[in-house]
Each structure stands twice: as C-alpha cells, then as structure tokens.
C-alpha positions in Angstrom: 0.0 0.0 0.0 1.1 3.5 -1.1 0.4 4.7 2.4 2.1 2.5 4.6 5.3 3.2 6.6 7.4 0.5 5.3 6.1 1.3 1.6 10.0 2.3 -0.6 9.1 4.9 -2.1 7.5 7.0 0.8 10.9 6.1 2.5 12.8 7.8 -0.5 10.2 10.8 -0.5 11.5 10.9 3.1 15.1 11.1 3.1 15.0 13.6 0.0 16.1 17.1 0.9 13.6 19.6 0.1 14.8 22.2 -2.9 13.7 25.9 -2.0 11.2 26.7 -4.7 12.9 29.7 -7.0 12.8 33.0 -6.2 10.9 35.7 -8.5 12.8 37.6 -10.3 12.2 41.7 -8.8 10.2 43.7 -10.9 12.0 45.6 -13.3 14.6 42.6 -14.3 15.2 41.3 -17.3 12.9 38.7 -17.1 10.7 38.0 -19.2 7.2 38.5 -18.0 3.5 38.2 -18.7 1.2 40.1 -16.7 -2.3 40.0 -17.4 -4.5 40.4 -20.8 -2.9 43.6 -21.6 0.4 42.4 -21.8 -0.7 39.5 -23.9 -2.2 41.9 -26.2 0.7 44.4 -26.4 3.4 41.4 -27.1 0.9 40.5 -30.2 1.4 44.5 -31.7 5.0 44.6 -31.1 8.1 42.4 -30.9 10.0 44.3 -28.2 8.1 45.6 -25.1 8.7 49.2 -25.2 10.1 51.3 -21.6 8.9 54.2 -19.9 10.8 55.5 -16.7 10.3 53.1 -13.9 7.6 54.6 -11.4 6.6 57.8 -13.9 2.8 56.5 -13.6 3.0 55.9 -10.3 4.0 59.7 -10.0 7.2 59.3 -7.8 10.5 60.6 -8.6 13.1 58.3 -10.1 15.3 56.5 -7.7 19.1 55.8 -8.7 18.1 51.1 -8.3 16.0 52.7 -11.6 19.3 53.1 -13.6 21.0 49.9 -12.6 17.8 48.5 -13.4 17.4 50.4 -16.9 21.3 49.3 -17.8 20.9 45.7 -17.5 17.9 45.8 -19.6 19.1 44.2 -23.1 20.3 45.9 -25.3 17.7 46.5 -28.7 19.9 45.0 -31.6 17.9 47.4 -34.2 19.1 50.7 -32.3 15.7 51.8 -32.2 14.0 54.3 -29.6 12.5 51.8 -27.4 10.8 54.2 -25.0 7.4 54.3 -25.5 5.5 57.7 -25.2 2.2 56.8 -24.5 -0.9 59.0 -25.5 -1.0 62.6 -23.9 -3.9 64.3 -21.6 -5.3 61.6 -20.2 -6.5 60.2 -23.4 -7.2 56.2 -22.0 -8.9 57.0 -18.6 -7.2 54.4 -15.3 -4.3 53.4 -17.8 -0.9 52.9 -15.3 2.3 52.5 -17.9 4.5 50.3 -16.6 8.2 48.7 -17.7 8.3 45.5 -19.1 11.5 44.0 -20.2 11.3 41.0 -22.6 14.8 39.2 -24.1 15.0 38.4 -27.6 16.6 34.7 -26.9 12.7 33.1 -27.2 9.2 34.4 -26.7 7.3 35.0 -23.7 4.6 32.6 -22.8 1.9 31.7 -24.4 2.9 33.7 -27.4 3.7 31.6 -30.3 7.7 31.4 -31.6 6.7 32.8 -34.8 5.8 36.1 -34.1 9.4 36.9 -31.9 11.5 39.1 -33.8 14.2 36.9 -35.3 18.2 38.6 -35.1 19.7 40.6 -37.3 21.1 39.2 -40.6 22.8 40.6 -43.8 19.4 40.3 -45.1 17.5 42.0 -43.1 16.2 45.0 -44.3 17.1 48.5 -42.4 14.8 50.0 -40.0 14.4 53.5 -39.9 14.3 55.9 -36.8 10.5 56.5 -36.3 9.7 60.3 -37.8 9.3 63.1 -36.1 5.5 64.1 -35.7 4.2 67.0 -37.8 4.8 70.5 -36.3 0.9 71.6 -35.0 -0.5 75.3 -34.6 -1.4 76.2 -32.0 -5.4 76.6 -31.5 -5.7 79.9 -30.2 -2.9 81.3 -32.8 -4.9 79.6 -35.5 -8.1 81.0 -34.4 -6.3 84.6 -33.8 -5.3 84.4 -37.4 -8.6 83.2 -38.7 -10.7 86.0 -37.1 -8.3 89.0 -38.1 -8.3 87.4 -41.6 -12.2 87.4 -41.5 -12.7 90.9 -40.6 -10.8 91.7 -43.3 -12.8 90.6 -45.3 -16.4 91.4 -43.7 -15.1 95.0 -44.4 -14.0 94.4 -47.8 -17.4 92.8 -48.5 -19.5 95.8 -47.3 -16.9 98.4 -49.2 -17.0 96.1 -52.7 -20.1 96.2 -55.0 -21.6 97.6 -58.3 -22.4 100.4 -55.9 -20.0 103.7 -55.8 -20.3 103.5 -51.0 -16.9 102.6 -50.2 -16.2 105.4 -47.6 -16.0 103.4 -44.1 -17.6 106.6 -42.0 -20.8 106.6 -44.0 -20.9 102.6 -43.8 -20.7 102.7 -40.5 -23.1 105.7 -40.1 -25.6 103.0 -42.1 -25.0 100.2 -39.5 -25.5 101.7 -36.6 -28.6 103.4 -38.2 -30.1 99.7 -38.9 -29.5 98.9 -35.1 -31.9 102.0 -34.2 -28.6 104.0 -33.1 -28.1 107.2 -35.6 -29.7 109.1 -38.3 -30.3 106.9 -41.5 -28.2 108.1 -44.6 -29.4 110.3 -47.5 -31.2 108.3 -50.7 -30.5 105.0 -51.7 -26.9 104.8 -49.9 -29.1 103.7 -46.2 -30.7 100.7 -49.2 -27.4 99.9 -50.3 -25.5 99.5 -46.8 -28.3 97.2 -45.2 -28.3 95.0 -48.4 -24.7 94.6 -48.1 -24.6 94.0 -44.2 -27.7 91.2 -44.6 -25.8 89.6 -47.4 -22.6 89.2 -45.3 -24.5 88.4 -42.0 -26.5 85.5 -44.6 -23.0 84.6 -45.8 -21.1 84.1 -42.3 -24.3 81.8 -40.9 -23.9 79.5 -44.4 -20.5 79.1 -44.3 -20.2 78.1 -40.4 -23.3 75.9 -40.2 -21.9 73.9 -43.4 -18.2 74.1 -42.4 -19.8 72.7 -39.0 -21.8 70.1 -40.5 -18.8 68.9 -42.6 -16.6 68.5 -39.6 -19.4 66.7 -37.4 -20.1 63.9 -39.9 -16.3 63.3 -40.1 -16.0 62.6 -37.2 -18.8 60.2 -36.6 -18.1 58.6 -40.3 -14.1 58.7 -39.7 -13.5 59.4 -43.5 -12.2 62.4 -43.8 -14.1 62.9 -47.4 -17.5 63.0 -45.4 -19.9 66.0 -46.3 -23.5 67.1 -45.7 -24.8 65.4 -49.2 -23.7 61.6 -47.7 -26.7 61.7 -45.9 -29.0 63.2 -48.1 -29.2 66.7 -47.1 -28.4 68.7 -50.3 -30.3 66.9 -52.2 -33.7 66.7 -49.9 -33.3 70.8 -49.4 -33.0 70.8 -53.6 -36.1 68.7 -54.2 -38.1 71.3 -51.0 -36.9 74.3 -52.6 -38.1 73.3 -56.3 -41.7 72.5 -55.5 -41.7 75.4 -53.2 -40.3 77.4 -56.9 -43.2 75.3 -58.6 -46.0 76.8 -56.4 -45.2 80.2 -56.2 -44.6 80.0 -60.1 -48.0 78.5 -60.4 -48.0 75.1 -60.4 -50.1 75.5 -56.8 -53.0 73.5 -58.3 -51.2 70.6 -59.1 -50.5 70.2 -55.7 -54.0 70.2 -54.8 -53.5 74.4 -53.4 -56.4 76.9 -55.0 -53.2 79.6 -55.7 -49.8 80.6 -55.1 -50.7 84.1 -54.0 -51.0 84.2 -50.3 -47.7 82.3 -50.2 -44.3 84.4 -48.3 -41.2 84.1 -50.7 -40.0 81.9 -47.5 -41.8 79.2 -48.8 -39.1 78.4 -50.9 -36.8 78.2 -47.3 -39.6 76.4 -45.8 -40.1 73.7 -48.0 -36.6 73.6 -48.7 -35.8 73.0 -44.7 -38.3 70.8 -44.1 -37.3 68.3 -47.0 -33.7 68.6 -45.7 -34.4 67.4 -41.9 -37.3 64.8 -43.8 -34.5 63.0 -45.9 -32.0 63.0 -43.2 -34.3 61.7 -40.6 -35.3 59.0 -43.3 -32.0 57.9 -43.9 -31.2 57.5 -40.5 -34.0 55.9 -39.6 -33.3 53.3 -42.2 -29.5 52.9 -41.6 -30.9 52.0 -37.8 -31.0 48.1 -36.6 -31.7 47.3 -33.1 -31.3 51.1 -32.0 -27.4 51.4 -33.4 -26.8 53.4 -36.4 -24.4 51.8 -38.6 -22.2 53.6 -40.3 -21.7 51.6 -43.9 -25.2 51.1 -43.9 -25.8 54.9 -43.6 -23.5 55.1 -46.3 -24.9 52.5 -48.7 -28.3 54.2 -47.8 -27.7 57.7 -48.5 -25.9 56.8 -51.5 -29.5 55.4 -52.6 -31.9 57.6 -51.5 -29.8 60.7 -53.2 -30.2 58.5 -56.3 -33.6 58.1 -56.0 -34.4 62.4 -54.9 -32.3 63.5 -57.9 -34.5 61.5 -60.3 -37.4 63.6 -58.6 -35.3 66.4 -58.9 -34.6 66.4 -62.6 -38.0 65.1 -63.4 -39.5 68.5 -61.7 -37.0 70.8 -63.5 -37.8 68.8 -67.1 -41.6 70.2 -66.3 -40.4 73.7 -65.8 -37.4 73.9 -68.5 -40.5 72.1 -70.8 -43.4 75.2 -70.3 -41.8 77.8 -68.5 -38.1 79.5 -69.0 -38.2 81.9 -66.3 -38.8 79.1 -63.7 -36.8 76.9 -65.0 -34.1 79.7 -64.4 -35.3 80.2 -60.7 -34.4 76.7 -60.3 -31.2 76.4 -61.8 -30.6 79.6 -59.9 -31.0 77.9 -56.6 -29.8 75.1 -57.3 -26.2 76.5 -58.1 -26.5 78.3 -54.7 -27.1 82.2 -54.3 -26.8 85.3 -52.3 -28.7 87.9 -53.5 -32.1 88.9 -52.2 -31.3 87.5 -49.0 -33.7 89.3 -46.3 -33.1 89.4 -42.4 -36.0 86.6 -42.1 -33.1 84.1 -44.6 -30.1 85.4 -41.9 -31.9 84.8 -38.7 -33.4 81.3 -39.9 -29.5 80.0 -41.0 -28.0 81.4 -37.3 -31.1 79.8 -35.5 -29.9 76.4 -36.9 -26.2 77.0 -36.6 -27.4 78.0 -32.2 -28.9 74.7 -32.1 -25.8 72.9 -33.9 -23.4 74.6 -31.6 -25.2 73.6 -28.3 -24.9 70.2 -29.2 -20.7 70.5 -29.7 -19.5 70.5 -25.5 -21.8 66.7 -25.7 -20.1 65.4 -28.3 -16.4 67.0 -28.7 -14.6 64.6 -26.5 -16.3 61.6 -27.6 -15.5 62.2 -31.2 -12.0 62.0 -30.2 -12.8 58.4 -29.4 -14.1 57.4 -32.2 -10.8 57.3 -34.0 -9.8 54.3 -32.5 -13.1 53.0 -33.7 -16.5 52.6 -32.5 -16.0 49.5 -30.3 -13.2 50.2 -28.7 -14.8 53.8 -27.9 -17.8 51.6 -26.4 -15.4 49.4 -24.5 -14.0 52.9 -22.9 -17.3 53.3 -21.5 -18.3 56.0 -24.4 -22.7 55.9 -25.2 -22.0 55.4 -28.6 -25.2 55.4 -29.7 -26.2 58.5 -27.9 -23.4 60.6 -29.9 -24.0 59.4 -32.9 -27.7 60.7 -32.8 -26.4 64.0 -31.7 -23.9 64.8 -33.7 -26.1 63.6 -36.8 -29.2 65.8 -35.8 -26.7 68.8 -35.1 -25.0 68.1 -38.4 -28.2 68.2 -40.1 -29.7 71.1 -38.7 -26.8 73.4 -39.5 -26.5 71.7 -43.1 -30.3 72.1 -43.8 -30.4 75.6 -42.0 -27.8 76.7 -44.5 -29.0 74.9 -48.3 -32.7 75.8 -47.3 -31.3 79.6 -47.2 -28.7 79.9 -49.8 -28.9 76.7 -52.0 -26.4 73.9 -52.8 -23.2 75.3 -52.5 -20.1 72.7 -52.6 -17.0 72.2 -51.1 -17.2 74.4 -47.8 -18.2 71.6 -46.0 -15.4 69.2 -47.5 -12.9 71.4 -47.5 -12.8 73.4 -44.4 -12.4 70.5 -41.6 -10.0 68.7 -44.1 -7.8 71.7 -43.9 -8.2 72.7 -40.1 -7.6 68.5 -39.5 -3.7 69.6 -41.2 -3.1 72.1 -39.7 -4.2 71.7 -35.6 -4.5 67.8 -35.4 -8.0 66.2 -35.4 -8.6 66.5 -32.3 -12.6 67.9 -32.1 -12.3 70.2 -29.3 -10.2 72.3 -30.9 -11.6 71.2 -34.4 -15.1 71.7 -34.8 -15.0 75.6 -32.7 -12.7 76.9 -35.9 -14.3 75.3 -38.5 -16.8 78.7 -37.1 -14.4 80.9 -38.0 -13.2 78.9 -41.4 -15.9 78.0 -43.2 -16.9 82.1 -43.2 -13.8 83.0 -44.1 -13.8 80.7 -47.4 -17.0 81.5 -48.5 -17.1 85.1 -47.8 -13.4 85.1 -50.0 -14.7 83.3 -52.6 -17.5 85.7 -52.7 -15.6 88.7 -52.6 -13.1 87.9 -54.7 -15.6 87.1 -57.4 -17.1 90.7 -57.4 -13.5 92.3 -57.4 -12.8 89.8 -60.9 -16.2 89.2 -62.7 -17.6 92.9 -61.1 -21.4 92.7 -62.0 -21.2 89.5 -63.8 -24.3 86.9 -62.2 -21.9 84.1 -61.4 -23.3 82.1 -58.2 -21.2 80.9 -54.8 -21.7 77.7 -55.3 -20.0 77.9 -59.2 -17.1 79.8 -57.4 -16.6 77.5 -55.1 -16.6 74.4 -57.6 -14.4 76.3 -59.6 -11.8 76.9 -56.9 -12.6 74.2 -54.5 -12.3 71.4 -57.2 -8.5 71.6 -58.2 -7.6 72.3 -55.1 -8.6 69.6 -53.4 -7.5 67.5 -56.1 -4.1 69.3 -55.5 -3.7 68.4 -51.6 -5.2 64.7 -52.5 -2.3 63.9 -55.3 0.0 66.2 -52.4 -0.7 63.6 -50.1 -1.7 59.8 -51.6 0.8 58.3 -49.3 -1.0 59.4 -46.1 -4.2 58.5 -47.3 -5.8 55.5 -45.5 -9.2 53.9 -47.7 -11.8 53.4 -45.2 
C-alpha cells in the first residue's frame, strides 16, 4: 500500500532534501514576463516591449536602483528608440504605464515562436528611426489668425459692389442706423449698406453651419471625405426648394393648393428646410438596426436615397425647363446656390440652426475624439456610442439644412474646411469643430468677394465659385498627399 510506513518509495520521499522553490525575479529585471490580458495583447502588436521611466505612472520621482535596473535591460539590436511615449492628456482614462522587459533569446509565454522578432542578418532590411511628428499650430494662434483674416474681409465685402459706397464713416453711419442707433443716410446709400450687411451676416451663418456640419459627420463617419450630401441633405433641401419654386410659379394647383398668392417668398426656405431634416431623418432611420446606427449602412443608404431624390429632382425641372423658362431659371438659380435677395428673415433662420448645432458640440467634442480608434473600442472605454452618434447627426443636419434651405447647394465648404483645419491643428474635435466657425466664413465670404472684385457685376453664383476653386484644389492636396491617405 502507497500509504504504509514500510512502503519504498515514501521512505525515498522521506530522506530527499527539500529544494527551495525559485525566487521571483524583482520587478523591473530582465525577465521575461506576462502580466495580465494587456500584456498579452501588447506582445501580439509589437516584438520588443517598449520602456517608460520606472515609477513615472506611479508619479514618484526616479530613484538611482531605476538606472541599474534600466542598464541591464538588453540591449535593442535594431538601435531603435525603445521608450514608448504613450498617448498625452489623459487620453485612456485608469491606464498605469509600466516597464516591461522581454529578451530576444525566445518568446514570452503563451505567445507563439513565430511572431518573436528573429536577429539581425545581412538580409534583413534597415529600420528606420521613427519620424518626427508634424509641427501643429497652436489653437488659439490659429483661431487669432482666422478672425483678423475674416474681418478683413467682412469689411472688404460691405466696401466692394456695383455700388459707388466705399467710404468706411458713411458705412458705419448706415449700421448703426439699422440697429436703431443714428440718423439713416441720404437716398438709396441707407438701401445699399443694409443690403450689403444682410448679405454678409447670410454669408457668415452658411458658411459656419456647413463648415460645422462637414466636420461633425467626419468625425462620426471617420473618412475624412464626409460631407452634408452623404446623408441626403443637399439633395432633400433641392427637391423642398423646387416644388416650393413650382408653387409660387403656379404650379399651386397641381398640388392640390387653390393659388400661389398668399404664399411668403420663405416658402421656398420652408419647404426647402423641411425636406432637408425629412430625408436626413429617413435615412437615418433606415441605416438603424436594433437602436445602433451603422455607419456603412448609412452610407450604402444615403448613397440610394440621393439617387432616388435626384430622379425627382430632374423630373421636376424637365416640367419647368418644358413650359416655362423663367422658372426653370429660378431653379437652376437655386440650385447653383445664391446670395442675392437675401432678407433678415433668410439670416436669422440660417443662425437659429447653426445656435442649435453649436449647443450640441460640448456633448459630443470629447467623444468624437474616441471614435478614431473605432466605435468599439470607444464603447469598451465606457463611451454611449449610440447616444453621440444621434447628436452629432441631428446637429450636423440642422446646421446643413439651415444653411442649403437659405442659400442653395453650395459645394466644397463643408469638404474642404475640416479637411484643412484636421492639417493644420491635429483632429482633435475640441479644438476642431469651434474653428471650423471661423473657417468656413472665411472661405465663403473670400470666394465671394473675390468674385465681385474679378467678374464685377457679372451673375456668377457661390456655389460655381466654389466648384471652380474648390475642385482643383482639393485635387491638388489629395495627389499632395496619396501616401497618407488610409481607404476606409
């Protein structure tokens, strides 16, 4: 019996001397070591556990053991920069960095042998030192230089014009008389200087809401080439604005209305913002499953329902171009995007939608900037994923429809604007989204100033300006820079 006093082998079990079990290697050796899930997934990503001063997360000062500790670590046979610097400001919310050492002999466990960096050879190709990261403006200087470049041209705007009123005293004399403040000016000049201020007032509301909803649907989309006609929006405020054309030209009967008489010229804005928020909301709606929004369905969506609104579209300006030419220029007139006529009614509908927008930004700034590591792992970080997504979407489509419901489809603001501000401060949204206020003006306003100083009285619309400048030059920074561009 294995129990029994006289058994042999408890006898040998008996005399053996006991071994003292190992002792663990201190933390900070050269060990190699596996500590938990995170470590595991780290040693899949990279070959060589990356270092970080001993004790920097825990906040305490380095102690000289850290050196002697740090000098028998290895040495890396590719001569890279080992340290890791970890993300900045908090960015992954808990995270402690620690040191891991790991030799290059064989791999840790329960990582396969394959994926250990093998030695250096004659073969092997050269590593290069990782690149320095791109040189960032700061914010604030940005937005300094942003805001003195747009008053620039605010004044320029209310000085330029088929109009001999250039003299700054009488403009101002004009502005202040609109805001109740002063004595109007003589004749038409009083005409001519509130004309000019509504235009540019219309002009700075367009080009933020749509530089704002540009930069919003980026972010939620991650594709940088996002705009406000992915989801519909230019194209439902075109189909609003023509049947709103086609009643108060008189097609009000064929809608089943008696006559297009007791209709406001804001119909045309009406209908136009209406349609807008309809077609978003239905393309949302039908991108939805189980109460997520997914993003390539929203895609694959809007791609189809913007097919399906421009055969509307077209079909309603073949009946106008077929009986009526001054209608059918109304339309194409809108529909190429415009700025004249614009009354105080158009400026304070466009900034009412841009208010709403803005409120929603301090809700979803931060959590944007999660998003670029994708939409799960922004879930896993405890984000409400589906909560931002619905915000940023409705504020993206209030500013965009605001805007096209007031001045008509004009391109490339909303494109260009974040894709620029992205190169030039980072992407993070915080800082982002707050100058694409000041940007998208600033392009629009240009583009609309500098067409009255070239073309003078010449009827060229915005949103022709803007294709014409907008187009090569975006097609200039994409050729300028195909190697950083990732497909989605």
């Amino acid at each position: 019996m294995r129990g029994h006093p006289s058994n042999p082998l408890n006898n040998a079990l008996r005399r053996a001397p006991e071994r003292p079990l190992p002792r663990r290697a201190p933390w900070g050796s050269d060990r190699r070591l596996l500590v938990g899930p995170v470590v595991r997934r780290l040693a899949r990503k990279a070959d060589v556990h990356r270092q970080v001063d001993p004790g920097a997360a825990r906040g305490r000062r380095p102690h000289p053991a850290d050196a002697c500790r740090l000098a028998r670590a290895p040495p890396d046979p590719y001569h890279r920069d080992t340290r890791w610097r970890g993300p900045q400001g908090g960015a992954a919310k808990g995270a402690a960095y620690v040191r891991f050492s790991l030799r290059l002999q064989g791999p840790p466990p329960n990582l396969p042998a394959h994926r250990v960096m093998s030695p250096p050879s004659s073969r092997a190709p050269s590593l290069r030192a990782p690149s320095a990261p791109p040189r960032r403006l700061a914010p604030g200087r940005l937005a300094a230089v942003l805001g003195l470049a747009l008053a620039v041209i605010v004044v320029g705007s209310l000085q330029v014009g088929t109009s001999d009123l250039s003299d700054l005293g009488r403009i101002g004399r004009g502005l202040l008389a609109m805001l109740g403040l002063g004595e109007p000016l003589a004749g038409a000049e009083q005409t001519i200087v509130e004309w000019r201020a509504v235009r540019v007032l219309t002009a700075l509301g367009v080009g933020a809401a749509l530089a704002l909803s540009g930069g919003l649907l980026q972010g939620v989309f991650q594709n940088d080439l996002a705009s406000p006609s992915i989801i519909g929006i230019s194209a439902g405020a075109s189909l609003g604005a023509s049947l709103g054309i086609l009643i108060l030209g008189g097609y009000a009967t064929v809608f089943g209305l008696d006559a297009a008489t007791g209709f406001s010229p804001l119909l045309v804005t009406a209908c136009a913002f209406v349609f807008a928020l309809s077609i978003a909301w239905l393309v949302t709606a039908l991108a939805t499953t189980g109460g997520r929004i997914s993003v390539p369905t929203l895609l694959l969506v809007g791609i189809a329902v913007n097919a399906t609104v421009g055969g509307l579209l077209a079909a309603v300006h073949w009946l106008a171009l077929r009986d009526e030419l001054e209608l059918a220029r109304a339309l194409i007139t809108w529909t190429f995007g415009t700025l004249d006529d614009r009354t105080v009614q158009h400026a304070v509908l466009v900034w009412v939608g841009l208010a709403g927008a803005i409120a929603v930004l301090p809700l979803v700034c931060f959590e944007l900037d999660l998003f670029a590591s994708g939409e799960e792992d922004a879930h896993g970080l405890g984000v409400d994923t589906r909560r931002v997504k619905f915000l940023a979407l409705s504020a993206a489509s209030l500013a965009a429809a605001a805007a096209v419901s007031v001045a008509g489809q004009i391109a490339f603001v909303g494109l260009i604007v974040p894709h620029l501000l992205r190169l030039i401060v980072g992407p993070a949204h915080r800082a982002l989204l707050p100058l694409c206020l000041l940007g998208g003006p600033l392009l629009l306003l240009g583009a609309d100033l500098l067409r009255r100083v070239v073309w003078g009285g010449a009827e060229l619309q915005p949103g022709v300006m803007m294709s014409l400048l907008g187009g090569p030059f975006f097609l200039l920074l994409l050729l300028r820079n195909r190697a950083g561009i990732q497909s989605w």
